[in-house]
C-alpha positions as semicolon CSV with decimal commas, in nm:
position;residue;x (nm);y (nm);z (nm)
1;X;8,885;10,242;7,823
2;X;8,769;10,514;7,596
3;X;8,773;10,784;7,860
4;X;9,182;10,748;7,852
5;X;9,349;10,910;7,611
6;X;9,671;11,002;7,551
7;X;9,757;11,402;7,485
8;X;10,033;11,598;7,315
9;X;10,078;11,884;7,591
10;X;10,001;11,861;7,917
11;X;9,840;12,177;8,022
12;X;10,067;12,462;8,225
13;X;10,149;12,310;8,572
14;X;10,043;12,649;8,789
15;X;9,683;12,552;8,623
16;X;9,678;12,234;8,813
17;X;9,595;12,063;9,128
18;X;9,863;11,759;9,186
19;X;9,769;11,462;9,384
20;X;9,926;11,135;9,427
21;X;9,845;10,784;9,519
22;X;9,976;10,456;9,642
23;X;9,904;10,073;9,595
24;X;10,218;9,953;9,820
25;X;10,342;9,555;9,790
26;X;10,698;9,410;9,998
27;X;10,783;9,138;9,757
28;X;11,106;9,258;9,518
29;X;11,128;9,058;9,157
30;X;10,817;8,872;9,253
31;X;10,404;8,910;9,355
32;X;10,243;9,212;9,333
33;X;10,335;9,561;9,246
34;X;10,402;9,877;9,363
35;X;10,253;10,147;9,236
36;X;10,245;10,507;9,272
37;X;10,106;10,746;9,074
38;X;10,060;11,124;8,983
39;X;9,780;11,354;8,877
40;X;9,685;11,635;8,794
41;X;9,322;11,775;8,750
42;X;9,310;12,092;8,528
43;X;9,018;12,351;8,597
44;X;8,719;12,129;8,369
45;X;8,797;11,875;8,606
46;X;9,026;11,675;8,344
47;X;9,271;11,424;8,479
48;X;9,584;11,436;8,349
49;X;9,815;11,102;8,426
50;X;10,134;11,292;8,519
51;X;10,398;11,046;8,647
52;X;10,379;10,680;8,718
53;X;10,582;10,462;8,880
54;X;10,537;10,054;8,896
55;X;10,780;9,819;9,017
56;X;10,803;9,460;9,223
57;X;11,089;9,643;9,463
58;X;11,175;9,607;9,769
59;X;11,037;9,858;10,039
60;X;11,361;10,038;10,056
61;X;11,332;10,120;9,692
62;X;10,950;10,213;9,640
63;X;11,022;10,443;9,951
64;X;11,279;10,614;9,761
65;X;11,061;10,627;9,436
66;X;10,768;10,804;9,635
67;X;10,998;11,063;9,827
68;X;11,147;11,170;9,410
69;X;10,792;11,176;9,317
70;X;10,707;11,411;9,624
71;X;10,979;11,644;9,596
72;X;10,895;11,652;9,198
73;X;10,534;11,741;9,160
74;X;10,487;11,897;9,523
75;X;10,103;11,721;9,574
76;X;9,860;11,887;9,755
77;X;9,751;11,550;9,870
78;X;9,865;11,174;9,841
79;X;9,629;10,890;9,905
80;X;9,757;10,563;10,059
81;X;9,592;10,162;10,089
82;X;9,550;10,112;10,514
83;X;9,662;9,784;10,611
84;X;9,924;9,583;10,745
85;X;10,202;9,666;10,447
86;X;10,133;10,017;10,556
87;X;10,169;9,935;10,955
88;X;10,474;9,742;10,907
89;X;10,651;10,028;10,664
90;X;10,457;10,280;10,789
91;X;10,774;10,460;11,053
92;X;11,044;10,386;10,804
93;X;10,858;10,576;10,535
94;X;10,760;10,852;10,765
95;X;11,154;10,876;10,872
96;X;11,241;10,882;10,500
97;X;10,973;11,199;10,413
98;X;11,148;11,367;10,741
99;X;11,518;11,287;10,648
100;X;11,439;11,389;10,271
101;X;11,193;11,686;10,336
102;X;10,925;11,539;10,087
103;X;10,660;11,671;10,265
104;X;10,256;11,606;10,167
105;X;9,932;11,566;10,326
106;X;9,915;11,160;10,323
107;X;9,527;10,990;10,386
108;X;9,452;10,654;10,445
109;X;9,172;10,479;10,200
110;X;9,042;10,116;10,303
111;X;9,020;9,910;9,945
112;X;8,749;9,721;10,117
113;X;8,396;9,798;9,902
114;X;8,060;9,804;10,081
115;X;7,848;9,591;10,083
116;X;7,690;9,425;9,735
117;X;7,990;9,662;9,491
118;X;8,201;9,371;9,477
């Protein structure tokens, strides 16, 4: 991927807009991953990787990860996978945000594509 590259200084924080996103999976030690990660887009719409977090971990654990990640970099906005990892975590990580005050705007994305962008 020549568009990612790595840099020596991140540019000042205040200059950025902070988002956050999250691929979740259930298995620990084993299948997929979770991931969640942090950017921030600088004023020439650059996008900075900022934080990045990727671990086969129980749900208990990942939850944890996302609410340090939260109170951290304060994102205006966190994008999330819809389905049924989400339904079946979804009020325990909601209870977590409360209990820990890591507060952000959190949207739901489908991973499905249309139609023929497969």
């Amino acid at each position: 991927m020549e568009w990612l590259r790595p840099y020596d200084k991140m540019p000042t924080r205040e200059t950025l807009k902070i988002y956050g996103a999250s691929d979740y999976a259930v298995t620990a030690d084993g299948g997929d991953y979770t991931v969640h990660i942090v950017v921030g887009i600088d004023p020439e719409w650059r996008i900075y990787v900022l934080d990045l977090y990727r671990m086969q971990a129980s749900s208990d654990q990942w939850i944890e990860a996302f609410c340090d990640l939260v109170h951290h970099w304060k994102p205006i906005g966190w994008a999330e996978e819809q389905g049924q990892i989400r339904a079946g975590v979804g009020p325990f990580l909601e209870r977590r945000m409360r209990e820990r005050h890591a507060y952000a705007s959190v949207s739901q994305r489908t991973t499905e594509l249309p139609c023929g962008q497969e």
